[in-house]
N, C-alpha and C positions, 0 to 999 in steps of 0.2 A: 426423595431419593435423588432427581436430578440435581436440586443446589448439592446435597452430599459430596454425590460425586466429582463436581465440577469443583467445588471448592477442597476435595480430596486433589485434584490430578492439579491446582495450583501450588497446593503444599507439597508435594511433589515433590514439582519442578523448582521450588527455590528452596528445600531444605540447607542446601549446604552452604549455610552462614558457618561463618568460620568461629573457634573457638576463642580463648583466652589466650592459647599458643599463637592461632593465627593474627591474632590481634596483637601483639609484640612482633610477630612478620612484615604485618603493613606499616606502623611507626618505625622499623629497621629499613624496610626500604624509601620512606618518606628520607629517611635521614641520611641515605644511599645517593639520591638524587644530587642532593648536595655536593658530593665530590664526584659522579661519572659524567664520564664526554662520549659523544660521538656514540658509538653502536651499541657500545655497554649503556649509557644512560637509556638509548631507546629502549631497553630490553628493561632495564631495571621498572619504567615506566607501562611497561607491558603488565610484568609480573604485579604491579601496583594496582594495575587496573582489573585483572584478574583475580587478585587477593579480594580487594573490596565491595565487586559487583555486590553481591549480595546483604553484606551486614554494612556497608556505607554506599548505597549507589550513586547517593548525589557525587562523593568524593571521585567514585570510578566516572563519571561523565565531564569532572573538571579535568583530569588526570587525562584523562583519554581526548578531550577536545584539546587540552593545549599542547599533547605528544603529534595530534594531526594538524597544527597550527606552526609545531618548531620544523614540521617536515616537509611543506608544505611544498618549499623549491628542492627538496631533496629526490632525484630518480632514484637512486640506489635503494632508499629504504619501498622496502615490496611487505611490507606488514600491514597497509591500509586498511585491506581489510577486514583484518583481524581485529584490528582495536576500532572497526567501526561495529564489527560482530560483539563484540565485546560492549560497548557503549550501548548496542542497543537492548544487551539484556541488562543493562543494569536499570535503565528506566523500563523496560518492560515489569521488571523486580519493582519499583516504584509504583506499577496499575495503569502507566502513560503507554496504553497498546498503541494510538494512532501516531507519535511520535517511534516510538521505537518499530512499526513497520518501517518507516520511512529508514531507520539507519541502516537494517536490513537487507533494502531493496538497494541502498547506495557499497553498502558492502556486497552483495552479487555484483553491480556492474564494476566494483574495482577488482575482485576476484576474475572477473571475464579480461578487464583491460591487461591484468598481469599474471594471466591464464592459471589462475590459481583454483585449481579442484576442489583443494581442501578445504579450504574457506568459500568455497561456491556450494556446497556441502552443506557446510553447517548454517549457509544462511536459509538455505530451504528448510535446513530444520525447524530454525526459529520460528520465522514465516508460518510452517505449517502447525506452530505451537501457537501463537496466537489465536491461528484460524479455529483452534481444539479450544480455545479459552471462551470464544466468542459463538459456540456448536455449529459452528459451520465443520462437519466432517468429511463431507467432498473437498474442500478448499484445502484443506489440513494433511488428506490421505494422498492428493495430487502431490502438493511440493513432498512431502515425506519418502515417497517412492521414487521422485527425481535425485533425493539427498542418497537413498539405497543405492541405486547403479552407481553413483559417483564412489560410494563407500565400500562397493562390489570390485570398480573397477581400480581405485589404489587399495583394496585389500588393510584396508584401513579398518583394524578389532574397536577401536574404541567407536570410531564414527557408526559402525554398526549395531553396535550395541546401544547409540543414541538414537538410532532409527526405530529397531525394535522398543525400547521403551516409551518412544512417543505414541509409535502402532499401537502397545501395547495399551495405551490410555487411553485411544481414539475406542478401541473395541471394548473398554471397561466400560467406557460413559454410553456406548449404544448398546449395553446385555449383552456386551457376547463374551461373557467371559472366559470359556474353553480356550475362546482365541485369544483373547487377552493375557494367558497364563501362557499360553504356548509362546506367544514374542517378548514375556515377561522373563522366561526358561532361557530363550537362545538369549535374551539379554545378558543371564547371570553367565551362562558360557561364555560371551565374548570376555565380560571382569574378571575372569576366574583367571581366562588367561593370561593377561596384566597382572592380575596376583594385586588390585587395588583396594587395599580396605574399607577406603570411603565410598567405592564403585560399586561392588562387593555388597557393602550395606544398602546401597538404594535400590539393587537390584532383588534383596529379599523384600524393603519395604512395598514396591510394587507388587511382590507377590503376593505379601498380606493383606493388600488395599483390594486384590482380586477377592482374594478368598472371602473379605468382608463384606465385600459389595455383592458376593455370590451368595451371603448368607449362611458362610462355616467361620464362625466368629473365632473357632476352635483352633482349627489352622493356620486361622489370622493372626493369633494371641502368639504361635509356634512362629513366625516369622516373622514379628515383630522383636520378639527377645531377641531373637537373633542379631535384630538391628540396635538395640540396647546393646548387648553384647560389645557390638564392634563399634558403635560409638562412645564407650570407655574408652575402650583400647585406643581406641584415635583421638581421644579426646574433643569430641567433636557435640560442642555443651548443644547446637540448637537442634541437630538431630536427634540429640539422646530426650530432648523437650519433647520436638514434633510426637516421637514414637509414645511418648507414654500417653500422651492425649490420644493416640490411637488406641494402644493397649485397652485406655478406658475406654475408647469406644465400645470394645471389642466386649467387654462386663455389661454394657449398656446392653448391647443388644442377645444376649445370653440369657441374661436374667434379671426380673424386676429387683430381687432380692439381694442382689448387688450395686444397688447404689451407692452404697457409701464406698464399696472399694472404689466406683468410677469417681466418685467427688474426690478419692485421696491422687489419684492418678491425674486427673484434671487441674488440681489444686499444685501440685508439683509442677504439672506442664507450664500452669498460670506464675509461676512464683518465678521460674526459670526465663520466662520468656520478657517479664521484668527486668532482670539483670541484664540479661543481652540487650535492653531497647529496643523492642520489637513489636511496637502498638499494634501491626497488623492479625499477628498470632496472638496477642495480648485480647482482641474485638474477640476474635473467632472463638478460644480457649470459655470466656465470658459467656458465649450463646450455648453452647454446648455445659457448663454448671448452671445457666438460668431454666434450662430445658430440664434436667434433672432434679432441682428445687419445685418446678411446674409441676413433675410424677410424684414427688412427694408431698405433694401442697403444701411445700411451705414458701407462700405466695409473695409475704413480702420480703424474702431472701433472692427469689423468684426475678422479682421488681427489680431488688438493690443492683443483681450481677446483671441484666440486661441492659439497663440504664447506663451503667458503668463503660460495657462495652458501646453501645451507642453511641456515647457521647467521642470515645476513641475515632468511630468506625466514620462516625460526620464531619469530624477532622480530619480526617487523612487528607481526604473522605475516602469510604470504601462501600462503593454500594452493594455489592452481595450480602456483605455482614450487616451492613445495614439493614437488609430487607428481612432477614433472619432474627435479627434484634427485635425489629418493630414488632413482626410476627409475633415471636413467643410474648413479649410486652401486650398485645391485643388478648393473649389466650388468656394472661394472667390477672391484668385487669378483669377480664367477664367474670373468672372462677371468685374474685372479689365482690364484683355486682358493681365495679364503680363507673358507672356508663359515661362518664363525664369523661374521664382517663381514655378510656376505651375508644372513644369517638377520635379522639386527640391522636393516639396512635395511628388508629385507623389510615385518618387522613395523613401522616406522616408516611405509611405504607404505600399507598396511593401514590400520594410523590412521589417516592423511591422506584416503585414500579414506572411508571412513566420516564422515568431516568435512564431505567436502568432498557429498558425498549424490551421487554416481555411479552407475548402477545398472551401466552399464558397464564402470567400472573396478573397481567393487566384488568383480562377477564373473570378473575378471582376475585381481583379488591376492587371492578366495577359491581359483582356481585355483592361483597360485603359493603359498598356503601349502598347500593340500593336495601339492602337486610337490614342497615343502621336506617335507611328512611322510612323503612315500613315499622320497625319498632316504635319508630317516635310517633308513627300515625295510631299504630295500634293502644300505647298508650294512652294519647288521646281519646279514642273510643274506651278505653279502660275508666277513663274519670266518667264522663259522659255515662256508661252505666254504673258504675257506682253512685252519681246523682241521681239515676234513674232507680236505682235500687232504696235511695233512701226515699225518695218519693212515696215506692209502692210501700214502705213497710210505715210512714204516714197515714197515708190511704187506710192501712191493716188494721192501726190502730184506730183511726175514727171510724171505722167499720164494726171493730171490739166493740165501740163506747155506743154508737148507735143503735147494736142489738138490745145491750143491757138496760140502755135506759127508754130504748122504744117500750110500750106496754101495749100497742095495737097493736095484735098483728099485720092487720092491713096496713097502718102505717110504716113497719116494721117492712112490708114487702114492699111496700112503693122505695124505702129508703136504699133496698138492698139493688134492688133495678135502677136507682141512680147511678149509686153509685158503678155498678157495673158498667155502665155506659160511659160514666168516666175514664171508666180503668180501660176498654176498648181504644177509647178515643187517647190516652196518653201512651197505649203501644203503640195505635198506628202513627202516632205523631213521633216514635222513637225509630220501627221502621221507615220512614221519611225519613227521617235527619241521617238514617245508614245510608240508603240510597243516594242522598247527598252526598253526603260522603266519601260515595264509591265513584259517584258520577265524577265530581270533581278529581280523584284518584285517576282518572281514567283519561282526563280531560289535559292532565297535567301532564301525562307518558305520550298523548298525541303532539301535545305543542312542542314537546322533548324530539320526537321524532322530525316534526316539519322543521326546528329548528336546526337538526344535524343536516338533513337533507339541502335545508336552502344553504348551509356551508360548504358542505359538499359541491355544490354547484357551484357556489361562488370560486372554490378552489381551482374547479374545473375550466370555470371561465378566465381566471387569469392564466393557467397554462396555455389553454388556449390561444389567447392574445400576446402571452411571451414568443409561442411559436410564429405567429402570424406575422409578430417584428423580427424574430430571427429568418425567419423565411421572407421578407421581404428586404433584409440588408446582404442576406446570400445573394440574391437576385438583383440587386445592383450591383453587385461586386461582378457575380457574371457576367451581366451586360456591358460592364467597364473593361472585363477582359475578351470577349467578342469583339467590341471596338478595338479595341490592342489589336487583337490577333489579324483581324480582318484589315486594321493599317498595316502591319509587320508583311502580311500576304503583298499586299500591294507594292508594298515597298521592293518584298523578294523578288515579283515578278520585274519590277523596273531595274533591280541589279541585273537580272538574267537579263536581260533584252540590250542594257548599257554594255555591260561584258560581253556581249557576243559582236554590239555594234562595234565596240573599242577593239576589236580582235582584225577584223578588215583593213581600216588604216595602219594597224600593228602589222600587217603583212606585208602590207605596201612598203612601209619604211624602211622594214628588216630587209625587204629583200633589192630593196633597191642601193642600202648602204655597202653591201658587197659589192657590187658593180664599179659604184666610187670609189672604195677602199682600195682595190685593186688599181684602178686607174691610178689617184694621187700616185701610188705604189712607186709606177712603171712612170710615171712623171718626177718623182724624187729620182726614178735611177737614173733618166734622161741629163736631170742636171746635173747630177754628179759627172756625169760622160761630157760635156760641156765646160769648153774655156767662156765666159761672158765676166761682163762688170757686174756688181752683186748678185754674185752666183750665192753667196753666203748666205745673204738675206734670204734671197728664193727658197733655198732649202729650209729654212725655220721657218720660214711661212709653211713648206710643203707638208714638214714636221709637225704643225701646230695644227694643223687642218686633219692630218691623220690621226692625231691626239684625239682632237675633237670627233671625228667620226667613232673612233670605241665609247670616247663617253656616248655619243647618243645610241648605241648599239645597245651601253651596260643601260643605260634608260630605259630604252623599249623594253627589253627583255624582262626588268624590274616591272615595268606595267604590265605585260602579258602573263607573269607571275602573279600581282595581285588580279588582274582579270580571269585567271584558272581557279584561284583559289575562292573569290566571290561566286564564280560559277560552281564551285563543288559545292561551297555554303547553303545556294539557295538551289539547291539539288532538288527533284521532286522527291517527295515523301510517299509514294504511294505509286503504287505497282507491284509488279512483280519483285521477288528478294532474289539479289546477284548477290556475285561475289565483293567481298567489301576487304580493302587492309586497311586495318585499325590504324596502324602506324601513321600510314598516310593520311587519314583522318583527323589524327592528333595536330601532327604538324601542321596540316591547311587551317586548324580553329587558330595555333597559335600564332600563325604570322598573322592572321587577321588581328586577334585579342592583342599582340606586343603590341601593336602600332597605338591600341588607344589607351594603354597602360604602359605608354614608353619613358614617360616622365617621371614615373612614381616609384622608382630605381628597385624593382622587383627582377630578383635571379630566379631561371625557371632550369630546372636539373631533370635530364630528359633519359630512363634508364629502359629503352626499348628494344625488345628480344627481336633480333636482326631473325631470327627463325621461324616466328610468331606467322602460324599458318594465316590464307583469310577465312573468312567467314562468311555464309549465305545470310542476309538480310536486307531489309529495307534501308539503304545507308544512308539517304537523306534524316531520319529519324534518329537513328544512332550519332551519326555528323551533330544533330540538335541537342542529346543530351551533350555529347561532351562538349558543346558551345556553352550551355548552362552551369554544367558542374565548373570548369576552367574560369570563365567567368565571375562564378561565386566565390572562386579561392581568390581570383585580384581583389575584387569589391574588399573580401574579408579581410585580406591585407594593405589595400588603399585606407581602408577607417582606422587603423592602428597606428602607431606612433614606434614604432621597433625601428632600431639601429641597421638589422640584418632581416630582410624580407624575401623569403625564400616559398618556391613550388616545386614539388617534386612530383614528376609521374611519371611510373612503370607499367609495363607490361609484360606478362607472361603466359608463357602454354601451362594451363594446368592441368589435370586428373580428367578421366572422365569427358573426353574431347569437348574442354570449356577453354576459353583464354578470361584472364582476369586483367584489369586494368585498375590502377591506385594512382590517385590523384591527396597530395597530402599538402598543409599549410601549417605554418605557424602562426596565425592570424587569433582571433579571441576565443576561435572554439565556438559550440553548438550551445545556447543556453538552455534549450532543451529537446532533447535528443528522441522522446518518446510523441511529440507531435510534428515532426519536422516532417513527415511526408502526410500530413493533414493538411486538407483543403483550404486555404484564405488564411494559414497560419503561416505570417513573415514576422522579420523584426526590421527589414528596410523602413525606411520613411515612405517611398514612395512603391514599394511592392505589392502586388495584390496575393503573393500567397499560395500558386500554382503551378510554376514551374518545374519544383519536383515534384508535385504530384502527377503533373503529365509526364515527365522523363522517370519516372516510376512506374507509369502504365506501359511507355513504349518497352522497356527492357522489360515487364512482365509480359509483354504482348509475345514477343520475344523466347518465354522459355527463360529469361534470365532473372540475374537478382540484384539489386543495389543494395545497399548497406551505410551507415556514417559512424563515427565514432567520436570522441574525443578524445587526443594524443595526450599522455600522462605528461610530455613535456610541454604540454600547450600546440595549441591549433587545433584543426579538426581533416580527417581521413573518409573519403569517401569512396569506397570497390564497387566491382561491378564485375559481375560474372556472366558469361555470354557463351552460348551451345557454339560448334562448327556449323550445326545448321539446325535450320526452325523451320515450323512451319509458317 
C-alpha cells in the first residue's frame, strides 16, 4: 500500500505531459526563438521551458540554462527565478531529486534577492514536494505551509490551490484521508474559479486517488471519468493514459472477476504511453498487467510483462518500479517452482532495496534471503533422508528375505535382534548428522553476528579518529588565533600609551606656535612702518616664516587627529555600555583604513543620517566590527581587477528604536553565503576564519543582527541592525 501510494502521488505530480497539440506549441516556439530579441525572446524561452518540462525535460534544462547564461549581465530581467523554478522541475520530472533541490534552493535565494513572493512561493512548494517523494512528512508539511501564507498573503487562487493538493498527498500517503479529501475539495474550489480544464481535471484526479486509496474503488471509478472526460476535451493524450490505468485500478481492486476489463484498460494505458515516449509510465503500466497475469496464473505472461518492464525501469534507471518489477518476478518464478530464477531475482531485489535505502524493505529481502538460505539447507537434509529412507527400505527387504529363508526359529530370533540393533545404531547415527547440522547452522549465525559487530566497531573507530584529527586541527587554528589576538592586544595597548605620549609634546607645540604667530605678526607690521635698506627682503623673509608656521600648525593638528583616532580604535572593549555615535565611529575606522588602502584608487560614498540618534553600548566592540566588515570590503576590492572601485555606507534610524548600518562593494561577492559566519571558514590565504564569527557574536551580544548578501549587480552587502539600548 505504501509503494501504491507513493508511486500514486508521483503520477500525480507529473501527469500533465503535453499532448499532440502541445507538441506543435513547442516546435512553433523553437522556431519563434529564431526571429525574437530582447524581452519577447526571454518570454518566448520561458514559455519553451514551461511547455516542455514534462514530456521533454532534458530540452527544458538546455533552454532554460542557456535563457540564465544569455542574461546573466542583464539587471532588468527579474525572471531568474522562475526559470530556475522551472529548470528544477524538469529534472525533478527526470528522478534527479538531489540536483533539482539544489535549483530550488537557488530559485528562493533569487526570489529573496528580487523580493519576489511568488516565486519564493512556489519554490517551497517544490521543496516540500520532494520531501513528500522521499516520506519525509515533517520536512514536506514545514515548507508547504511557508508556500500557504505567502499564497494567503498575495491572495494568489492558483498558488493555493497548489498548496492544498500537495497537503492534500502528504495526508493520503499517512491515512488520513477525510483530510486528504477536505484539501483535495478546497483545491477543486480554487480551479473552478480559474475555470481551468486541465486544473479542473487534476483536481477531480486527486479526489479519486483519495477515494481509492480509502478503499471506495466506486467513487474513485466516478472521478476518474470525469478526468477522461476533460482530457478529451483538452486533448490532453498523457492524462487521458495516466486515468485509464487508474480506472483499471479501480476494477482491480473491486472485483476478482474483473480482470480482464483491468488488462483492456491497462493495455490501452500501455499502448498510449508508447506513442507519447514515456518508458517511465511504460515500467509502471508493465508491473501492474504482470500483477494481474500473477492472479490469474498465467505465469509465463506474468514473467513476459515484468521483464519487459524491468529491463525499462534499469535503464532509466527507476528504482521504485524496479523494486516492484523484481518483486512480482520472485512471486512468479516460485508459483513456477523454478528456484534457480527465483534466487536470481531475489538477489536483484536485494540490490534494489539497498539502493533505494529502505529500512523496511531492506528487512524484508534480508528475511527472504535468509528463507532462500534455509531452503537450500533444508533441501540438503531432504536428500540425506531420502538416502536414509532408501537404506531403511534395504534393510526391509533383507529382513523379508531372512524371515523366509530362516527355518530356525532361534536362528530366526538371533537374526531379527541383529538386525534391530543395526537399524538403532543407523538412526542414531542419522540423529548425529542433524545435530551436526544444526550445530554447524548455529555456529554459522554466530560467526555472522561477531563479524557485523567487529565492523561495527571498526566503523566506530574511524569516526572516531576522523574526529580526534578534526578536533586537533581546530585546536591549532585556535591557538594561532590566541597568539594573534593576544599580539593585536599588545599592540592596542602600545598605540594607546604612544597616542596619549604623542598628545603632550602636541600641546606644547600647538600652543607655543600662537605666541610666535602673533609676534612674526606684529614684526611684519613693524617693518612695514619702517624706512631701512632691504626692507623688501625682510618682509618675505617675515612672510615665509609666517607661511611656515600654519604649515606646521596644519601638521600638528593632522597628528593629534590621527592620535584621536588611534585612541578611539584601541578604546577599551569592556565595561560599562555608554552612549556611542555610529557616525563617528564610521568615520574614525575610515581615516585610519584610507591611509592604508590609499594607493589602490578605491571611492568610499558616505550616506550618513545627520539625525541618526546615539546608542547605549560597549563601543570599543561595535568600533571592531566595523574596523572588520570596512576592512573586508577594501581587501575584497584590492584582489579584483575593476576599472571603477567603489564603497558605499549608509546609515539610518529604522522602526522599532533600531538604527541599521550598510556597508556595500562591488568587489567578487560571497562564494558562499550559507557558511560565511562559521568558524575557521575563510577564503583569504592567510585568514584563520574568525572574524565574523566574533563580530557576529558582539552584535548578537548586543540584541542586534548582521546579515550578507550578494548584489544581483555584483559585490556583496553586508547590514547590521542595533537596538538604542542593550543590555
Amino acid at each position: 500500500m505504501k509503494i501504491y501510494i507513493t508511486l500514486s502521488i508521483f503520477l500525480l505530480v507529473t501527469f500533465s505531459s503535453p499532448s499532440f497539440s502541445q507538441q506543435a506549441k513547442i516546435d512553433s516556439l523553437k522556431e519563434e526563438i529564431e526571429k525574437q530579441k530582447g524581452n519577447k525572446l526571454y518570454k518566448t524561452y520561458i514559455n519553451l521551458v514551461w511547455e516542455s518540462r514534462d514530456l521533454y525535460p532534458d530540452t527544458a534544462v538546455v533552454y532554460g540554462e542557456l535563457l540564465l547564461k544569455i542574461t546573466e549581465d542583464n539587471p532588468k530581467f527579474r525572471e531568474r527565478a522562475k526559470v530556475l523554478n522551472l529548470i528544477g522541475v524538469a529534472i525533478r520530472n527526470k528522478g534527479d531529486y538531489g540536483t533539482a533541490f539544489d535549483y530550488f534552493k537557488q530559485a528562493m535565494l533569487q526570489a529573496d534577492i528580487n523580493n519576489d513572493l511568488q516565486q519564493k512561493g512556489y519554490s517551497y512548494i517544490n521543496i516540500g514536494t520532494l520531501f513528500q517523494f522521499e516520506g519525509d512528512h515533517f520536512e514536506a508539511l514545514k515548507n508547504l505551509n511557508e508556500a500557504s501564507k505567502i499564497a494567503d498573503q498575495l491572495q494568489d487562487n492558483e498558488m493555493i490551490g497548489y498548496c492544498n493538493e500537495m497537503i492534500g498527498k502528504i495526508q493520503l500517503s499517512r491515512g488520513k484521508y477525510d483530510l486528504a479529501l477536505m484539501h483535495f475539495q478546497k483545491m477543486l474550489e480554487n480551479r473552478l474559479l480559474d475555470n481551468n480544464l486541465q486544473k479542473i481535471a487534476g483536481a477531480h484526479l486527486n479526489i479519486g486517488e483519495a477515494y481509492l486509496a480509502a478503499g471506495d474503488p466506486y467513487l474513485a471509478r466516478q472521478e476518474f471519468l470525469k478526468v477522461f472526460d476533460l482530457a478529451q476535451k483538452t486533448d490532453y493524450q498523457s492524462l487521458k493514459h495516466t486515468v485509464e490505468a487508474l480506472i483499471g485500478e479501480t476494477y482491480y481492486n473491486s472485483s476478482q472477476d474483473s480482470l480482464g476489463i483491468v488488462l483492456k484498460y491497462y493495455g490501452d494505458a500501455y499502448k498510449g504511453f508508447i506513442d507519447l515516449q514515456q518508458p517511465l509510465r511504460q515500467a509502471r503500466v508493465l508491473g501492474k498487467i504482470a500483477k494481474v497475469y500473477l492472479d490469474q496464473n498465467r505465469i509465463s505472461k506474468s514473467i513476459e510483462a515484468a521483464n519487459k518492464g524491468l529491463e525499462i525501469a534499469e535503464e532509466l534507471p527507476a528504482l521504485q518500479e524496479a523494486l516492484i518489477l523484481t518483486d512480482i518476478l520472485a512471486k512468479a518464478y516460485k508459483k513456477r517452482g523454478d528456484v534457480q530464477n527465483e534466487a536470481i531475482v531475489l538477489r536483484k531485489y536485494i540490490y534494489y532495496v539497498h539502493l533505494y535505502q529502505d529500512e523496511e524493505k531492506l528487512q524484508r529481502a534480508q528475511m527472504l534471503e535468509n528463507t532462500m538460505a534455509i531452503a537450500e539447507k533444508e533441501e540438503e537434509i531432504n536428500k540425506l533422508s531420502k538416502q536414509n529412507d532408501l537404506s531403511q527400505e534395504k534393510i526391509d527387504n533383507r529382513e523379508y528375505a531372512l524371515i523366509f529363508l530362516s527355518v530356525v526359529f532361534l536362528l530366526l530370533g538371533i537374526i531379527l535382534f541383529l538386525l534391530n540393533q543395526k537399524t538403532k545404531r543407523f538412526k542414531e547415527f542419522s540423529e548425529t548428522l542433524k545435530s551436526k547440522t544444526k550445530e554447524i547452522q548455529d555456529q554459522k549465525f554466530i560467526i555472522g553476528e561477531k563479524v557485523v559487530e567487529v565492523l561495527e566497531l571498526n566503523e566506530k573507530l574511524t569516526e572516531k579518529n576522523k574526529e580526534l584529527e578534526d578536533n586537533l586541527i581546530q585546536t591549532k587554528k585556535i591557538h594561532e588565533q590566541l597568539v594573534r589576538s593576544e599580539k593585536l592586544a599588545i599592540v592596542g595597548q602600545m598605540m594607546a600609551v604612544v597616542a596619549h605620549e604623542i598628545n603632550n609634546p602636541i600641546n606644547f607645540i600647538i600652543n607655543n606656535i600662537i605666541p610666535i604667530t602673533e609676534n612674526m605678526m606684529e614684526v611684519k607690521t613693524l617693518v612695514k612702518e619702517q624706512e631701512f635698506e632691504n626692507k623688501e627682503e625682510l618682509l618675505e623673509d617675515v612672510e615665509e616664516s609666517i607661511l611656515l608656521l600654519q604649515g606646521i600648525d596644519d601638521g600638528v593638528n593632522r597628528i593629534r587627529e590621527i592620535s584621536q583616532d588611534l585612541k578611539n580604535a584601541v578604546k577599551s572593549n569592556h565595561g560599562v555600555p555608554q552612549e556611542f555615535n555610529v557616525n563617528d565611529s564610521i568615520n574614525t575606522t575610515l581615516n585610519l583604513l584610507t591611509k592604508k588602502y590609499k594607493y589602490d584608487d578605491i571611492d568610499v560614498t558616505l550616506e550618513l543620517d545627520e539625525k541618526l540618534p546615539n546608542i547605549i553600548c560597549l563601543g570599543g566592540k561595535i568600533s571592531q566590527v566595523f574596523i572588520n566588515i570596512i576592512d573586508n570590503a577594501f581587501q575584497a576590492l584590492k584582489e579584483q581587477n575593476l576599472e571603477n572601485k567603489f564603497i558605499k555606507i549608509s546609515t539610518k534610524k529604522l522602526k522599532d528604536n533600531k538604527v541599521g548600518i550598510s556597508v556595500s562593494d562591488n568587489g567578487g561577492g560571497i562564494k558562499d553565503v550559507d557558511h560565511l559566519f562559521e568558524a575557521f571558514y575563510t577564503t583569504k590565504k592567510e585568514g584563520l576564519g574568525l572574524g565574523l564569527v566574533i563580530s557576529k557574536d558582539i552584535i548578537v551580544s548586543h540584541k542586534g543582527l548582521i546579515n550578507a548578501f550578494n548584489n544581483k549587480e555584483g559585490g556583496a552587502t553586508f547590514t547590521i541592525q542595533l537596538p538604542l539600548s542593550s543590555d
